[in-house]
C-alpha positions as CSV (number, residue, x, y, z in Angstrom):
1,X,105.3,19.2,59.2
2,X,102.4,19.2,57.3
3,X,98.6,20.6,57.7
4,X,95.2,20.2,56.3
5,X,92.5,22.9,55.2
6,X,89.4,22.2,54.2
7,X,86.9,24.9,53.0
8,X,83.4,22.7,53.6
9,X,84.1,19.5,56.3
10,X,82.6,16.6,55.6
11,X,82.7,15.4,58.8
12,X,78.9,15.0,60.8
13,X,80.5,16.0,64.3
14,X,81.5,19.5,63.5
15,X,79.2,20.3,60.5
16,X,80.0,21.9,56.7
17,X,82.4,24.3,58.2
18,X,85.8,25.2,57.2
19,X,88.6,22.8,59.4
20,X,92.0,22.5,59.6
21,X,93.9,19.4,60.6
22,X,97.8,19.5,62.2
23,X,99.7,16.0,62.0
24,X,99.6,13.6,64.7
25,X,103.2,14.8,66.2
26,X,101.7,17.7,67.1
27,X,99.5,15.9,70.0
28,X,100.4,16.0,73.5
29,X,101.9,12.7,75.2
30,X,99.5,13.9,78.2
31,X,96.0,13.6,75.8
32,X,94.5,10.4,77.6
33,X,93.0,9.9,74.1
34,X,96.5,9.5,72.7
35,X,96.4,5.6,70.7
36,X,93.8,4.9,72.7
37,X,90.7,6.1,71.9
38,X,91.1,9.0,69.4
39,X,88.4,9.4,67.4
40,X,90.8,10.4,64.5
41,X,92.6,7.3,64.4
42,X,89.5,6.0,63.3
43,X,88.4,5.4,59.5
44,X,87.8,7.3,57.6
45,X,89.4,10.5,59.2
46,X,92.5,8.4,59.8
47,X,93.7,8.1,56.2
48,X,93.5,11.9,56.1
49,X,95.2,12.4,59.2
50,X,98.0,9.7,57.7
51,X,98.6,11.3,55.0
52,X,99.4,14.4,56.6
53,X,103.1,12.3,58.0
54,X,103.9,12.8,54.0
55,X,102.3,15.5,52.1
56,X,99.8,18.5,52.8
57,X,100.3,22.0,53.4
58,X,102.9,24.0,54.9
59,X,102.4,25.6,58.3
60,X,102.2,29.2,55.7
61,X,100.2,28.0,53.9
62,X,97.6,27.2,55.9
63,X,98.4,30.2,57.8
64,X,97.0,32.3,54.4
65,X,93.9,29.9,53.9
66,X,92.8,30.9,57.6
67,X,94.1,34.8,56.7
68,X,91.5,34.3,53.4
69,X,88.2,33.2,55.0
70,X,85.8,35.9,55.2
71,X,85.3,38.1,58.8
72,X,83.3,36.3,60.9
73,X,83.9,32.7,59.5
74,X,83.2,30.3,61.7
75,X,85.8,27.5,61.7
76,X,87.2,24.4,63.2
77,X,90.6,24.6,64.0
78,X,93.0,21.2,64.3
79,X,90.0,18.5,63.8
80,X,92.9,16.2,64.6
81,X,96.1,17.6,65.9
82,X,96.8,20.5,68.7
83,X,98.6,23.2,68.7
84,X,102.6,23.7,67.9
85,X,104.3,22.6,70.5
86,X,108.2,23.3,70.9
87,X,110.5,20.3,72.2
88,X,109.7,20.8,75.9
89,X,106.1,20.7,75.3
90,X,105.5,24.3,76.1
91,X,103.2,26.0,73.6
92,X,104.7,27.6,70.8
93,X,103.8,31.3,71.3
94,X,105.3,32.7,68.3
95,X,102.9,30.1,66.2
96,X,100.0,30.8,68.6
97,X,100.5,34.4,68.1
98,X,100.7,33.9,63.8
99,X,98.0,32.1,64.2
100,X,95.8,34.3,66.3
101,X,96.8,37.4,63.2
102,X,95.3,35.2,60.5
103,X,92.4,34.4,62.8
104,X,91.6,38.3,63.3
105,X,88.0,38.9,63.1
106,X,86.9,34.9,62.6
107,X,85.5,32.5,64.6
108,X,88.1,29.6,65.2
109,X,87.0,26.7,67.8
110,X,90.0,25.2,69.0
111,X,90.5,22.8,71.7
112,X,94.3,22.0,73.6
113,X,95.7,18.7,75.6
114,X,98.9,20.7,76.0
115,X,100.5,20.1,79.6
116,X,98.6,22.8,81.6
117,X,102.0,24.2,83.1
118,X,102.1,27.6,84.2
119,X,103.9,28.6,81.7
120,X,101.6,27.1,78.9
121,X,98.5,28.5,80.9
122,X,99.9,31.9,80.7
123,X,100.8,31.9,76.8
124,X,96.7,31.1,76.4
125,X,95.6,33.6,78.8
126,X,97.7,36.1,76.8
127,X,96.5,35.0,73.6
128,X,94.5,37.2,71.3
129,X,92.5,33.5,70.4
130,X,90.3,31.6,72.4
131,X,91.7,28.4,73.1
132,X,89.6,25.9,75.0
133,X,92.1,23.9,77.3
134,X,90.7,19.8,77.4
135,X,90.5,18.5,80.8
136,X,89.9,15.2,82.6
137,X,89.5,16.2,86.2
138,X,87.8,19.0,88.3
139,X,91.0,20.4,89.2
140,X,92.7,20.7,85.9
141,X,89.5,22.8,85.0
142,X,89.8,25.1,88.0
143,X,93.3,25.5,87.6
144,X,92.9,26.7,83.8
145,X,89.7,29.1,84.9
146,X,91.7,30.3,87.1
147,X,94.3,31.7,85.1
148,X,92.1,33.3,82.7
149,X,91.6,30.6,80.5
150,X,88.8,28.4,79.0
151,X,88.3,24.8,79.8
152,X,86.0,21.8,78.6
153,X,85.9,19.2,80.9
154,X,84.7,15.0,80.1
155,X,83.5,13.6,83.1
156,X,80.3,11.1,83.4
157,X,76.9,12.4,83.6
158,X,77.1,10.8,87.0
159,X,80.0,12.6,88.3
160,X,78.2,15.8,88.1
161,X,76.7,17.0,91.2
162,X,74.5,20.8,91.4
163,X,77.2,20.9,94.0
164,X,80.2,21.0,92.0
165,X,78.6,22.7,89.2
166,X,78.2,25.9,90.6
167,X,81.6,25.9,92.6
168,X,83.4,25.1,89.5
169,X,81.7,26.8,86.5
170,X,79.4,29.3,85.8
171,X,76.9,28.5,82.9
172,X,77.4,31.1,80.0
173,X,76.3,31.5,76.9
174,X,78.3,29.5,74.0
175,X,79.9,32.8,71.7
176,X,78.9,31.5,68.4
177,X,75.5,29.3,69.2
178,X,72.1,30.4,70.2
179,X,72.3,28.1,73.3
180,X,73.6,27.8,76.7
C-alpha cells in the first residue's frame, strides 16, 4: 500500500495544513459515500488519490513525516482513505497504536467509516488518538458516545430537533478552534 503526505494542502476544505492521504482499499465497504458520492473521487483530488494504487509512500514512511512535524502541529489525517483495516474489517490496532506514537504531542483530525463493532469501538476508546467515528443515524452516534468515543454525525438540518439535540450530544468546545 501506498500513502500520501503533504506539508502545506492545497485543498480549500481543510486549509494550508499538513494532510495525509491512505489508498482507496483502505475505505470501509460500510462508508455510504463509498463510489457514490465521495468527494475524493472527484477531480482534482482523484488523480492524487489514483496514483496512490501505484506509487507514493510507504506506511514508514509516512509514519516518520507525521513523527517530524513540530509539537503542536495541527494536521489532517487520511483526506481520502481511513484507517488500516485488517481482513475482517476490524481496526488495525497495532497501526492505530504506531500511528498514535508519531502523533504524540500534535494535533491530527481524523475521521473513521470503520464498522462500529464492539470490538472496533473498543480499540478507539483505548486509543492514545482522537478518532472521530462518521455516522449516518442517531443511533450509531449514541452507540459510539457511549463507549467512550467521538462521533460526527450527517443528518439534514431538518432532522434536527432541540429535542434530540440535547438527549444525544452535549455541545463542547472544538479542541483546536476558537468556536463551539
Amino acid at each position: 500500500m501506498h500513502y500520501s503526505f503533504v506539508q502545506r494542502s492545497s485543498n480549500v476544505k481543510i486549509g494550508p495544513i499538513p494532510a495525509t492521504m491512505s489508498p482507496r482499499s483502505t475505505c470501509s465497504d460500510l462508508c455510504p459515500f463509498k463510489r457514490s458520492g465521495c468527494f475524493g473521487d472527484n477531480f482534482p483530488l482523484s488523480l492524487h488519490w489514483s496514483r496512490l494504487d501505484y506509487s507514493g509512500l510507504s506506511w514508514a514512511e509516512m509514519i516518520a513525516k507525521v513523527e517530524a512535524l513540530r509539537s503542536g502541529a495541527l494536521f489532517r489525517h487520511n483526506v481520502v482513505g481511513d484507517l488500516a483495516l485488517l481482513a475482517d474489517g476490524t481496526i488495525d490496532e497495532a497501526a492505530l497504536a504506531e500511528f498514535a506514537q508519531a502523533a504524540t504531542s500534535k494535533r491530527p483530525i481524523i475521521y473513521t467509516h470503520a464498522d462500529q463493532t464492539e470490538r472496533n469501538l473498543n480499540i478507539l476508546a483505548r486509543s492514545d488518538v482522537v478518532v472521530n467515528v462518521s455516522c449516518e443515524t442517531y443511533a450509531q452516534a449514541k452507540r459510539a458516545i457511549a463507549h467512550g468515543v467521538n462521533a460526527v454525525l450527517t443528518v439534514k438540518r431538518s432532522e434536527v430537533t432541540e429535542t434530540t439535540r440535547k438527549d444525544y450530544f452535549q455541545s463542547h468546545k472544538h479542541p483546536y478552534r476558537d468556536w463551539e
